[in-house]
N, C-alpha and C positions, 0 to 999 in steps of 0.2 A: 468593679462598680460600673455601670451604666448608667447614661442620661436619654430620657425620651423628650415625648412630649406632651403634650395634655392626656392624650388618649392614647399613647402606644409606646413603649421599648423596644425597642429591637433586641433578642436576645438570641445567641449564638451558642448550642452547647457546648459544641468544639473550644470555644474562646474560654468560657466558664470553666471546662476540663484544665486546658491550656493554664490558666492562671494557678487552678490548686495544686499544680503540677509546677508550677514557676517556686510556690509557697513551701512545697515540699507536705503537703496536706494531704491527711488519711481523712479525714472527712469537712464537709461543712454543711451552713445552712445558708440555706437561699433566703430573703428578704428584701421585699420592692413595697411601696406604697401605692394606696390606689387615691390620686387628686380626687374623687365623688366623693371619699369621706365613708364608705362604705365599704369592708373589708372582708364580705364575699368573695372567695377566689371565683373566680371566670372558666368559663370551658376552656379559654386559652390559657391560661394558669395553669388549669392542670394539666393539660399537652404539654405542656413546655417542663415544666415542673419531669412528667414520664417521661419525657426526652432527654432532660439532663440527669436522672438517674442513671439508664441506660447507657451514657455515651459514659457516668465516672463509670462503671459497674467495672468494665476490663481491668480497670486503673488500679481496681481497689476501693476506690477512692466513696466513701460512704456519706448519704443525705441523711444528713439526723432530721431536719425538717424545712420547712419553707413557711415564713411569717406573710403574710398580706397587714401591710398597718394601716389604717383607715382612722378619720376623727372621730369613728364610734368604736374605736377598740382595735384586737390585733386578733386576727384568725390563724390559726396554724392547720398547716397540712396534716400534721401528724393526729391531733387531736380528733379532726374531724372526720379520718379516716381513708383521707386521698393519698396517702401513700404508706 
């Protein structure tokens, strides 16, 4: 888990990898909120999003999907066809 700030997380794939590998985890799912209330992923969402696939992929280690929660609803990567 990670804290930003209004407008930005700083997110790490290395660290993300790191952790599911602390957990002993064959897969997860990414999930961050967007504070606008609107739950569009961003072109940086989905960078980040291909970055952390890539970096579990050696591992094993499987993205079932990445949720954006927003106060109009909850978007998922998978759904929508970003990954």
């Amino acid at each position: 888990m990670g804290h930003g700030t209004v407008d930005h997380a700083p997110v790490y794939p290395r660290e993300v990898v790191r952790r599911a590998l602390e957990l002993s985890a064959s897969a997860i799912i990414l999930v961050h909120n967007h504070p606008s209330g609107v739950p569009t992923p961003s072109p940086a969402d989905v960078d980040m999003t291909r970055q952390i696939v890539e970096a579990a992929r050696p591992m094993r280690i499987a993205i079932h999907d990445h949720l954006v929660v927003g106060r109009d609803g909850v978007a998922s990567f998978k759904a929508l066809g970003l990954m």
